[in-house]
C-alpha positions, 0 to 999 in steps of 0.5 A, spaced: 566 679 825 565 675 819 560 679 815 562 676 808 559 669 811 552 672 810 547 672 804 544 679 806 539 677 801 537 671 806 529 670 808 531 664 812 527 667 819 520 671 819 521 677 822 518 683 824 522 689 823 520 696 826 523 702 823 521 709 827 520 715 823 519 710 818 515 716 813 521 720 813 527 720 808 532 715 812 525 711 815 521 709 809 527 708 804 529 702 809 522 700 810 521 700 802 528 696 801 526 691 807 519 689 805 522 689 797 528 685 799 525 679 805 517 678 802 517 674 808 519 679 814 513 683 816 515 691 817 512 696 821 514 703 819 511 709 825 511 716 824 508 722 827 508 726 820 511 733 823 516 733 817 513 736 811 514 732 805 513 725 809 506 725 807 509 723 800 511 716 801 505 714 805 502 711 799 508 708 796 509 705 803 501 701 802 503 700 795 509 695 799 505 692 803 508 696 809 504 697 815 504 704 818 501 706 825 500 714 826 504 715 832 509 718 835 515 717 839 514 722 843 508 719 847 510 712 850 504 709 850 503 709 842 508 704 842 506 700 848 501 698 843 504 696 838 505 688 837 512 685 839 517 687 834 524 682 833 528 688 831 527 696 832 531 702 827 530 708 830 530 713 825 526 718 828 529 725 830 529 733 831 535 733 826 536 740 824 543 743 827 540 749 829 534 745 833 533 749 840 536 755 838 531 759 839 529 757 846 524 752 845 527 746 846 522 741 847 521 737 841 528 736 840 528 733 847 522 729 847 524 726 840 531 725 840 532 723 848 525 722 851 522 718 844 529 714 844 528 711 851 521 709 849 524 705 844 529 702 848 523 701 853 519 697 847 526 693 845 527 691 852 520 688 853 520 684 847 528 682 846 528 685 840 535 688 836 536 695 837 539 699 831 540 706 832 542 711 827 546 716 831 550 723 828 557 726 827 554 731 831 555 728 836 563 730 836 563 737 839 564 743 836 570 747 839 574 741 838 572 741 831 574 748 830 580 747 833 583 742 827 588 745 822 585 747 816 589 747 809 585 752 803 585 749 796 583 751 790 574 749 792 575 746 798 578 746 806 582 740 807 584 737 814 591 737 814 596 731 816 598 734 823 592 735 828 591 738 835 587 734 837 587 725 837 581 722 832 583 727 827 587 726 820 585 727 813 581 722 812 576 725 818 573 724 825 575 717 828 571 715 833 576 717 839 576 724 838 574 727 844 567 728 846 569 734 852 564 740 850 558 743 847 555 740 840 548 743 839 543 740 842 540 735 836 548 733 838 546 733 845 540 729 845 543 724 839 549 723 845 545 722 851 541 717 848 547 712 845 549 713 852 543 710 855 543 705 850 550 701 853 547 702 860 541 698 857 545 693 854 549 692 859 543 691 864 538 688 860 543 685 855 539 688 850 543 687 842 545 693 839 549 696 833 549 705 833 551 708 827 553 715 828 553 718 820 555 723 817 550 727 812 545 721 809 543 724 801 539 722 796 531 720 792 525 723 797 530 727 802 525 734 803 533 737 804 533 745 807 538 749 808 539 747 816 538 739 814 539 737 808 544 742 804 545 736 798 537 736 796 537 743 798 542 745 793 539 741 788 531 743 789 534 750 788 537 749 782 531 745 779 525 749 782 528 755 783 530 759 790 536 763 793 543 759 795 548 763 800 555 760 802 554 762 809 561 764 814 568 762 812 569 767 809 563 766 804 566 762 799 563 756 799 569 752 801 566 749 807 566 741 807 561 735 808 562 727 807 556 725 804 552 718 804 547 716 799 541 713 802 541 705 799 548 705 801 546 707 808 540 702 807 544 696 804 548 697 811 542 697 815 540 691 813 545 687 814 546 688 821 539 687 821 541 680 819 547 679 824 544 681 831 550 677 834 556 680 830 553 687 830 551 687 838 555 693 840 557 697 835 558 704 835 561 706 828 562 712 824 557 711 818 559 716 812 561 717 805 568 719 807 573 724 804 572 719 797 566 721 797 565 728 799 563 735 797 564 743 798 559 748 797 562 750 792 564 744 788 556 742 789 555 748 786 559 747 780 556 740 780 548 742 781 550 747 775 554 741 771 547 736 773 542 741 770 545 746 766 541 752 770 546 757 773 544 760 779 547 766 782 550 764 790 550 770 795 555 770 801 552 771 807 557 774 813 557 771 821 558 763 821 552 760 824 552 757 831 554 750 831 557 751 824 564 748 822 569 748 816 570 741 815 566 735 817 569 728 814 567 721 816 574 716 818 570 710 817 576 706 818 573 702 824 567 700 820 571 697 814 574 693 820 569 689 821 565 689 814 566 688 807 561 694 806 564 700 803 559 706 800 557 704 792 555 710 789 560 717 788 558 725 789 556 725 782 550 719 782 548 722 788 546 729 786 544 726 779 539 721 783 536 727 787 536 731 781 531 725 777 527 724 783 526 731 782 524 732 776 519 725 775 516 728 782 516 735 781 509 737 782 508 733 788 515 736 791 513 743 790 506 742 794 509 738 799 515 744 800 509 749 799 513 752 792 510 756 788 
């Protein structure tokens, strides 16, 4: 694939570019970046407002001059309704880890699964590229927690010698074994890139699926069960309660994380190369490079803002949790020159300057006081 070949600034093509739960964090910063960057492709976001917080960037979309249409996934006659698309990102989904625990399984099956299906429906109609932002979710949890830890100083790290193949210091690669449970926002992501092989080898829909890790920056409305980064952020900034929850209650759980123009500009360019990109299914993510404990995100948030919050420990690990979770990406850089730009630290410092200009407005938005 020869990605360097390609000016990802390039307009030589009107197009019209879909992006679902394009009010979202992930959505509507492509939206944003897409419209600024190709004045001529027209982008058309879709979102059904369900998450607190995307209501923000509603007029930052008009000012954009992207067009947003209220609908939802879920109901496949909002987008049969839609004019024909050339491309569809589908960054619409129920992403918290802990969705359906509580039995009420609905809303994730119909957005993440249902809601996906309608959108491979709607590509099939108009022969449009199909983008789909998938999760590390979908590895399974037992394998994961099966891998050999090393206790360091702040953090658990991967040892060299691993039970089980795809799995090395440098993270998950896409040929761990995907046997076993992986909570059902897993489920529902993994069924869905299932269906879209069966609808490119059926209808020879183009496809590229972009399995990330956790994405992080500027206007995430973060929680403590999606999210963590900003979460960790607006606690220290706007005050709230932080706990290290299982794992002994140190903090040294890991994640890779990603900021979310990293994950844009790589968006884009496989919106540029439909025939290069068709087929694709890689691990998108900062990797061990760019990576944080709980514990070291503490430290940072403190080192970033000068606050010092107190951190409590909280005992069982909570279902679906892992210790470790790092992106090997080595199947990416394969076929692109595309490599994350912005480190650990610039992603907490950007949350924490949008934090700060915005904080009336996130405050409402997270109904704090």
């Amino acid at each position: 694939m020869a990605q360097d070949s390609i000016d990802i600034r390039s307009d030589e093509a009107s197009r019209r570019v879909l992006v679902t739960g394009g009010a979202g964090f992930v959505g509507s910063s492509l939206a944003l970046a897409l419209a600024a960057r190709h004045p001529g492709w027209e982008v058309v976001v879709l979102d059904n407002l369900k998450r607190r917080g995307s209501e923000l960037n509603l007029p930052r979309l008009r000012a954009a001059g992207v067009t947003f249409v209220h609908g939802d996934v879920r109901e496949r006659a909002d987008l049969e309704a839609l004019e024909r698309v050339d491309a569809v990102v589908e960054c619409s989904a129920e992403p918290s880890a802990l969705a359906g625990r509580d039995g009420l399984t609905d809303y994730a099956m119909q957005a993440n699964l249902v809601g996906a299906w309608h959108c491979l429906e709607l590509a099939r109609r108009d022969g449009a590229q199909f983008v789909f932002l998938s999760t590390s979710r979908v590895y399974p949890v037992a394998a994961l927690n099966r891998l050999v830890l090393e206790e360091a100083a702040t953090r658990f790290e991967l040892a060299a010698a691993q039970p089980v193949a795809g799995a090395s210091p440098a993270g998950i690669a896409e040929d761990f074994p995907l046997e076993g449970a992986r909570t059902l926002y897993g489920t529902t992501k993994l069924s869905a890139e299932l269906l879209i092989a069966e609808y490119r080898d059926a209808f020879g829909l183009r496809a590229t699926i972009d399995r990330c890790g956790v994405i992080a920056g500027p206007w995430q409305m973060g929680k403590v069960d999606q999210g963590v980064f900003t979460h960790w952020m607006l606690a220290h900034l706007l005050g709230g309660r932080l706990s290290y929850i299982g794992f002994g209650g140190s903090g040294k759980q890991v994640r890779d994380l990603l900021h979310v123009d990293d994950l844009v500009d790589l968006v884009e360019r496989q919106l540029l190369d439909p025939a290069g990109w068709d087929g694709v299914t890689a691990n998108v993510g900062g990797g061990r490079d760019c990576s944080l404990s709980l514990a070291e995100t503490t430290a940072l948030c403190r080192e970033i803002t000068g606050r010092e919050l107190p951190v409590g420990a909280a005992g069982e690990d909570r279902p679906g949790d892992v210790p470790v979770y790092l992106s090997d990406c080595s199947h990416l850089f394969e076929l692109t020159d595309w490599r994350p730009q912005r480190d650990a630290r610039r992603v907490l410092e950007d949350i924490a300057s949008w934090i700060t200009e915005h904080e009336d407005a996130v405050r409402s938005a997270l109904r704090l006081r």
